[in-house]
KOLKELUM-827450 format. One line per field, with one value per residue (C-alpha): residue in one letter; x, y, z. Coordinates in steps of 0.05 Angstrom, whole numbers, plus 5000, padded with zeros to 4 digits. Layout:
<nodes>
type	A:...
px	X:...
py	Y:...
pz	Z:...
</nodes>
This chain:
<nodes>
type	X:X:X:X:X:X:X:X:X:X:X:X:X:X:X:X:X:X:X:X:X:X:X:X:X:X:X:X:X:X:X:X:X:X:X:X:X:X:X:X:X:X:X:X:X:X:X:X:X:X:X:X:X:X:X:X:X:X:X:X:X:X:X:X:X:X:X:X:X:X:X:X:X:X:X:X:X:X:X:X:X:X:X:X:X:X:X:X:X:X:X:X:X:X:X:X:X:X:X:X:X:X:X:X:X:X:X:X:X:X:X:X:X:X:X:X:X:X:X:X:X:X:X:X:X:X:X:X:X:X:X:X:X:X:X:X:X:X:X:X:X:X:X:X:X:X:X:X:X:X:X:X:X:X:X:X:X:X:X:X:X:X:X:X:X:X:X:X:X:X:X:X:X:X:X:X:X:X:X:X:X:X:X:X:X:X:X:X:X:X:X:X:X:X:X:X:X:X:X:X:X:X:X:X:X:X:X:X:X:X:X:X:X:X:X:X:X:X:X:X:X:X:X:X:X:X:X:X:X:X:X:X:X:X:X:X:X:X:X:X:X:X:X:X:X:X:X:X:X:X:X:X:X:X:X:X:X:X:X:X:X:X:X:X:X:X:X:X:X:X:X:X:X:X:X:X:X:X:X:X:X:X:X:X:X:X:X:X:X:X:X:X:X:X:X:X:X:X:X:X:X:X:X:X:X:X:X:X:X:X:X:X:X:X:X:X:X:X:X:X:X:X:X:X:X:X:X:X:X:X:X:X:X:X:X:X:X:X:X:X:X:X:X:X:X:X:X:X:X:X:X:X:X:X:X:X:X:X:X:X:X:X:X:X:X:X:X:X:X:X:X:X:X:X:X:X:X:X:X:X:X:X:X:X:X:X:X:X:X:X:X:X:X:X:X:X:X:X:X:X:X:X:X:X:X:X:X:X:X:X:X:X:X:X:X:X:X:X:X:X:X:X:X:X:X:X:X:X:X:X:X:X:X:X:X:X:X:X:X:X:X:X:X:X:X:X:X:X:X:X:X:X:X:X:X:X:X:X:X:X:X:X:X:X:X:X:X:X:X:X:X:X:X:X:X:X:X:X:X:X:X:X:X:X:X:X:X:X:X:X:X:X:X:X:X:X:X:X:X
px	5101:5077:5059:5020:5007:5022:5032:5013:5041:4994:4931:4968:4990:4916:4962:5167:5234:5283:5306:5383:5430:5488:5562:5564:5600:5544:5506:5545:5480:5497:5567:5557:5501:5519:5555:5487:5484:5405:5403:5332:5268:5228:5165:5149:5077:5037:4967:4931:4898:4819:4778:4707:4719:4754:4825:4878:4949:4986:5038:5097:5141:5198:5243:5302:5357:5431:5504:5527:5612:5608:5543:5470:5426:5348:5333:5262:5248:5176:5144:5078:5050:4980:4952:4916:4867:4873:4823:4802:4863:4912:4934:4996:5030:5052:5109:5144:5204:5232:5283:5308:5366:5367:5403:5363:5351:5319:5380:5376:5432:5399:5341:5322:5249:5244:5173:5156:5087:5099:5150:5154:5196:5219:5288:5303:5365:5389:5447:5467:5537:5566:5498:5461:5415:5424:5370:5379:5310:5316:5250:5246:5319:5331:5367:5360:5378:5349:5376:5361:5392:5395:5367:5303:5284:5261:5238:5221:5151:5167:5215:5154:5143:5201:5185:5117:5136:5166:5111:5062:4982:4955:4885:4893:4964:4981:5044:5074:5113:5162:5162:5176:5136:5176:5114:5101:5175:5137:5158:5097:5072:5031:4998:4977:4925:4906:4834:4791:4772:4715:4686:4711:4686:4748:4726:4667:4691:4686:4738:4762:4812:4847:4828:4884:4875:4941:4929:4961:4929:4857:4880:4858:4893:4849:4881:4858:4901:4904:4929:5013:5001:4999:4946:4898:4860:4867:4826:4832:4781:4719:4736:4802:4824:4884:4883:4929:4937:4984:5034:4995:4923:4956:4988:4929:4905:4839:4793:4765:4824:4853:4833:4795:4805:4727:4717:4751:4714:4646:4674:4696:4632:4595:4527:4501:4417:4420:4454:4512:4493:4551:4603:4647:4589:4577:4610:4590:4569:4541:4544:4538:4589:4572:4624:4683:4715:4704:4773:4789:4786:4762:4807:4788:4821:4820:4760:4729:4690:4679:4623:4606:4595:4521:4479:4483:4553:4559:4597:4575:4638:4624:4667:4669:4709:4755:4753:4822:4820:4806:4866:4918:4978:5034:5102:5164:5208:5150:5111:5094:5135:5087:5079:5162:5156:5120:5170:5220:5228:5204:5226:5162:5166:5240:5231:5297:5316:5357:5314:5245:5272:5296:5221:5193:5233:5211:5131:5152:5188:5205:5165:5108:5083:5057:4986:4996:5059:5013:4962:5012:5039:4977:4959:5019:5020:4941:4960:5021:5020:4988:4925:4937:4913:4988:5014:5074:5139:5149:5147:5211:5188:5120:5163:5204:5147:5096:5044:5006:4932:4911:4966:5013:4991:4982:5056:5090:5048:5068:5140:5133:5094:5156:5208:5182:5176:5106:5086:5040:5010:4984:4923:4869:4791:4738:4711:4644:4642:4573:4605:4587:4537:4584:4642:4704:4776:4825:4881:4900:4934:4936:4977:4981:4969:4955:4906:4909:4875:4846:4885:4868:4919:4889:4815:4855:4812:4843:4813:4786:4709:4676:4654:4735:4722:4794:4806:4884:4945:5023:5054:5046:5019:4967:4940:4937:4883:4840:4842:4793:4743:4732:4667:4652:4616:4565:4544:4484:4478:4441:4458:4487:4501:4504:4556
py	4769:4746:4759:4814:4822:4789:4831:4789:4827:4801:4830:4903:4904:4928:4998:5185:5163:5222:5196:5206:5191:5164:5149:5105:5032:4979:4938:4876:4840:4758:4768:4800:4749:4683:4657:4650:4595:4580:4551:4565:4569:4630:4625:4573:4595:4578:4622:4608:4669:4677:4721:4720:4659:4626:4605:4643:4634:4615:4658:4628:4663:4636:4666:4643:4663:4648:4665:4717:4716:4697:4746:4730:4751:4753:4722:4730:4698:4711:4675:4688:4665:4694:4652:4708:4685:4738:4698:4618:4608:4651:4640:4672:4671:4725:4711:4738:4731:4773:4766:4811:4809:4841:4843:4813:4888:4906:4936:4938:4892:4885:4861:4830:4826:4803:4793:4774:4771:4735:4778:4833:4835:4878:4870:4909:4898:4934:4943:4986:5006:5072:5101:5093:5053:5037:5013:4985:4981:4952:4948:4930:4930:4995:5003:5063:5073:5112:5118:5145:5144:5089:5132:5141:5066:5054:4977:4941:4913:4842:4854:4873:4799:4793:4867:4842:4781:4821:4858:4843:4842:4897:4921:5001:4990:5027:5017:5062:5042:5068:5029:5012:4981:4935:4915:4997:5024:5075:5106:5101:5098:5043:5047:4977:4989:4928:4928:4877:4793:4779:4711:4698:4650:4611:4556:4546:4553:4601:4630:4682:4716:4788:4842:4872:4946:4969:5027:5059:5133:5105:5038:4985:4913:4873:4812:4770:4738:4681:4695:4676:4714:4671:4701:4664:4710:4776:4801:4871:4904:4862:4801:4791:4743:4700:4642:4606:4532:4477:4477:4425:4464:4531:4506:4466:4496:4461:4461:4534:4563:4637:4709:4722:4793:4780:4772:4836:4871:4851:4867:4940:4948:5018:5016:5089:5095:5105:5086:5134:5130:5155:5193:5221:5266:5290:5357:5362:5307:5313:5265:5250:5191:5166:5120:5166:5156:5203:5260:5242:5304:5291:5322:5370:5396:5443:5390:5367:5408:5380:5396:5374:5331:5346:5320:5247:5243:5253:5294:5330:5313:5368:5346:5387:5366:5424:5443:5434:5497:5543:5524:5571:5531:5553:5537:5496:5513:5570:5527:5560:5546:5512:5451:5438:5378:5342:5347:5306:5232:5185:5110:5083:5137:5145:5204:5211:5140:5142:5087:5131:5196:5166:5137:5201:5234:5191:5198:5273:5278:5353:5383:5425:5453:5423:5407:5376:5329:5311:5280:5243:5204:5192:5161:5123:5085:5069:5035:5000:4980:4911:4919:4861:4849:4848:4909:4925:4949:5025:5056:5027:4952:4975:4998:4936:4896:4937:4910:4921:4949:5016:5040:5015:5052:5111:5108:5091:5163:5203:5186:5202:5266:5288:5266:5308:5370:5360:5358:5305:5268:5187:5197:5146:5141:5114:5106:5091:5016:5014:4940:4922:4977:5018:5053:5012:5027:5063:5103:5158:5212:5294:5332:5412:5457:5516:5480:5409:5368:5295:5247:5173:5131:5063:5085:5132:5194:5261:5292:5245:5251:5267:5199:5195:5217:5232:5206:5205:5226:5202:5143:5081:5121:5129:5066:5060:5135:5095:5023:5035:5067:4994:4961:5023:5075:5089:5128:5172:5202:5269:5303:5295:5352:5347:5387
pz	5587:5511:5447:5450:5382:5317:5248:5188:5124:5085:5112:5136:5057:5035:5076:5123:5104:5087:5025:5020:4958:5003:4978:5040:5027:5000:5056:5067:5098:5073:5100:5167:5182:5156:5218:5257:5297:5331:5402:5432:5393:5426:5383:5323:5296:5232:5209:5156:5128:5097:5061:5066:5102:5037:5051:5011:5035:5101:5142:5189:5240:5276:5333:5346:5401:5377:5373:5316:5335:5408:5417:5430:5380:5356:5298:5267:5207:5170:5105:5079:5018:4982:4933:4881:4818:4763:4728:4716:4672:4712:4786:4819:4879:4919:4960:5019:5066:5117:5168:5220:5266:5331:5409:5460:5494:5425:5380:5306:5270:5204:5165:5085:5055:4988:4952:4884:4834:4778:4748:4805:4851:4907:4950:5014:5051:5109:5148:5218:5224:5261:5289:5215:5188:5117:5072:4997:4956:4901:4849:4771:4768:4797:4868:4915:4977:5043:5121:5180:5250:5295:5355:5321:5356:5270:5266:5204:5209:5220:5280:5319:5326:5374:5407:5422:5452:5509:5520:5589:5570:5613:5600:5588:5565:5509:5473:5411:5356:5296:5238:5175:5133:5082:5041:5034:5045:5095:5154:5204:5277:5294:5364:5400:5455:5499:5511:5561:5547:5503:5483:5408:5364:5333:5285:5324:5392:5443:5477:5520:5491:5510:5447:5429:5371:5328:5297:5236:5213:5201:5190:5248:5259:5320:5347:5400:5441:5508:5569:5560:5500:5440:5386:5361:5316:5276:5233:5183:5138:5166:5122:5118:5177:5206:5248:5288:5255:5258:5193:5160:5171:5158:5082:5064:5001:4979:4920:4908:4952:4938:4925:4877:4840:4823:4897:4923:4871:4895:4975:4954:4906:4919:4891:4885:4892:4815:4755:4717:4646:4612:4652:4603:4569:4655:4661:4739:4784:4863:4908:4984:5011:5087:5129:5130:5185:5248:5237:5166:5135:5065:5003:4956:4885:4836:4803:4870:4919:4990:5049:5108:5153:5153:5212:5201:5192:5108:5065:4989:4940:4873:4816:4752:4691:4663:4587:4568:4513:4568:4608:4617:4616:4635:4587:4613:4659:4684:4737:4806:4866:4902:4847:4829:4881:4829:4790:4831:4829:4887:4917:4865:4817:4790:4735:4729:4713:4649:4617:4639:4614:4539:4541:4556:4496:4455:4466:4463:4410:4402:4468:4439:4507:4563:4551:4484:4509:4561:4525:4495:4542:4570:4496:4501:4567:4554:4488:4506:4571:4587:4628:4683:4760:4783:4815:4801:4858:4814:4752:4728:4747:4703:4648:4638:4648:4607:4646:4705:4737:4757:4808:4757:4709:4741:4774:4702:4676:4735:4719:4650:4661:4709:4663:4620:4657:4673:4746:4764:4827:4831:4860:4894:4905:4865:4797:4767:4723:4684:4678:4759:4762:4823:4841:4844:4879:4834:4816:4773:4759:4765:4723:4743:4675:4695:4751:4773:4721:4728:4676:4673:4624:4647:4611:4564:4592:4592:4625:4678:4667:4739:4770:4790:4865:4900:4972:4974:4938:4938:4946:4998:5047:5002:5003:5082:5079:5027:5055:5122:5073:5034:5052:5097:5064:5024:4964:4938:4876:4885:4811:4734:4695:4613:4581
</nodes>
């Protein structure tokens, strides 16, 4: 028996709950959970975590078996910190701690996870009682809450520490997984396959060490791990990796330390074969993207045409840019069927928070029709909200915080556009930058009038012009389709057409 594998939050974060409006009691979490009393350590580990072999934060998980009122109990405790460089003047620390309690044969008790960004923070706290599993999420203020069923088998992510620990390393052995992903408040499956020993380099040593694949949609975690279990490596996205260091290694933070937004930006680059001079006078633009992952089927839209694979494994992405005059747009309260789901409020965006509705009146004003109100709250969340490299936990932490990057922006706008009547989507994929001379990561949103139409409030484009290629839509889950495509494919500009 062992660890079989380690989940680090902090390199899974660059990743369906039925949610429930419950009159339940409130979870009592501190008070159930105070009396713990530790007797045996069961695992005491410290990683320190790189990127592009720069060091940029430290993670530490501790297990601990104790009494909880004259029962044994699981207790895993997990801290992680990132250190993130907005720019020379600006670091930031992004912090995180989770713990989980559990019976030794594997029973949800309970679990917290509380993370903050400079001003941002996220709170999850979780209670079982009666057969139900009741979660509190509370972001920017705002507290909702979600359950499901304790005979699901649901585990938050970090209890997988402790499941893991009882697991046997057995080549072939493939072991499957419900979980929740604090970080994402996402209900996935994560599937852990144990593969054969390979000789691993580990700060300049070889070793044999088991290789060990979890799995998430696209999304691939490898860690590599000794015999009785303990891992010693892990690495996601190519060049983002954790090792296995004493506490003093793992929290040493040295001259040049941290992640640098510049430095992500250069990793996700896409530099087409030719320059985009201009994109919002394009009306049409062709292009063929390779690295998509084998059985990802690529997304298309009412703006973005899709074909392939051809022979060597690429696809042709057609995006057009709609005039908005020749729209046919239909008038409030007259939307199809198929579209009123946009319309409803989400964990991350809350469109029918009091304090986002009032703001939407008051970009509105009297409602005009669709289109028109539209482009004004587009207007208004480009102009007023801060343009900052923090992301922020939902669309009410953006609006009290009127500041935030892409997904922020495009999460406060989808709110607004739904408060409003107007159905809307937060969409992901790639942009063009004349700036860095590529396409970069980023998000966006669609708003349906009369057809979906591409609206970007962070560049105050409405509509988006046609270098915004689409790769995902929603919420969390969202960033877990786009994530395996960074620093894997490749781009080819085959046409531009003028309006």
């Amino acid at each position: 028996m062992g660890r079989l594998f380690k989940i680090s939050r902090i390199t899974a974060i660059p990743l369906l709950v039925l949610l429930l409006l419950s009159c339940a009691s409130a979870v009592d979490y501190e008070t159930r959970f105070e009396g713990f009393e530790p007797r045996q350590t069961l695992m005491d580990d410290w990683y320190g975590v790189y990127f592009t072999d720069t060091k940029v934060g430290w993670e530490h998980i501790e297990i601990t078996k104790g009494d909880l009122g004259g029962s044994d109990v699981i207790r895993v405790w997990d801290e992680s910190v990132l250190h993130m460089i907005e720019d020379e003047a600006t670091p930031m620390i992004l912090g995180a701690t989770a713990e989980v309690f559990l019976t030794p044969d594997e029973h949800l008790l309970g679990f917290t996870y509380d993370q903050s960004l400079a001003s941002h923070t996220l709170s999850i706290v979780a209670e079982a009682k009666e057969g139900v599993v009741y979660i509190d999420i509370t972001s920017g203020g705002g507290t909702q809450r979600i359950k499901f069923d304790e005979s699901e088998n649901i585990y938050p992510w970090t209890a997988l520490n402790y499941l893991f620990l009882k697991e046997a390393i057995i080549p072939g052995k493939t072991y499957v997984y419900r979980v929740f992903m604090e970080p994402l408040r996402l209900l996935e499956d994560l599937t852990v396959t144990v593969e054969n020993e390979e000789e691993v380099d580990v700060k300049g040593k070889k070793e044999k060490l088991y290789l060990v694949r979890g799995k998430i949609r696209d999304y691939t975690i490898t860690s590599y791990v000794r015999t009785d279990g303990t891992v010693i490596k892990q690495v996601t996205m190519d060049n983002f990796v954790v090792l296995r260091e004493t506490k003093e290694e793992a929290m040493r933070m040295g001259p040049g330390s941290g992640l640098s937004m510049y430095a992500v930006i250069d990793y996700s680059l896409i530099t087409p074969n030719r320059p985009i001079a201009d994109p919002p006078g394009l009306s049409g633009l062709t292009v063929r993207i390779t690295g998509i992952p084998k059985g990802t089927v690529p997304m298309t839209s009412d703006m973005q045409a899709v074909s392939g694979p051809d022979e060597a494994g690429g696809y042709t992405y057609t995006i057009t840019r709609p005039d908005p005059s020749g729209l046919s747009v239909p008038g409030y309260g007259a939307f199809p069927a198929q579209v009123q789901e946009y319309l409803a409020p989400t964990l991350e965006v809350e469109s029918s928070s009091k304090e986002i509705v009032d703001t939407a009146r008051k970009i509105v004003g009297k409602p005009t029709d669709p289109l028109t109100d539209a482009k004004k709250i587009s207007a208004w969340v480009n102009k007023n909200l801060k343009k900052r490299m923090v992301d922020s936990t939902s669309a009410l932490d953006t609006l009290r915080s009127m500041e935030g990057e892409c997904q922020a922006h495009a999460g406060l706008a989808a709110a607004l556009f739904r408060a409003a009547g107007i159905p809307a989507k937060v969409v992901s994929g790639i942009v063009y930058s004349a700036d860095i001379g590529g396409f970069a990561y980023h998000s966006w949103n669609e708003v349906y009038l009369g057809s979906w139409v591409g609206v970007d409030a962070s560049f105050g484009q409405f509509p988006a012009d046609v270098t915004h290629i689409k790769f995902s839509e929603g919420g969390p889950e969202s960033i877990i389709d786009t994530v395996p495509l960074v620093g894997a494919i490749g781009l080819e500009v085959i046409d531009q057409q003028r309006q």
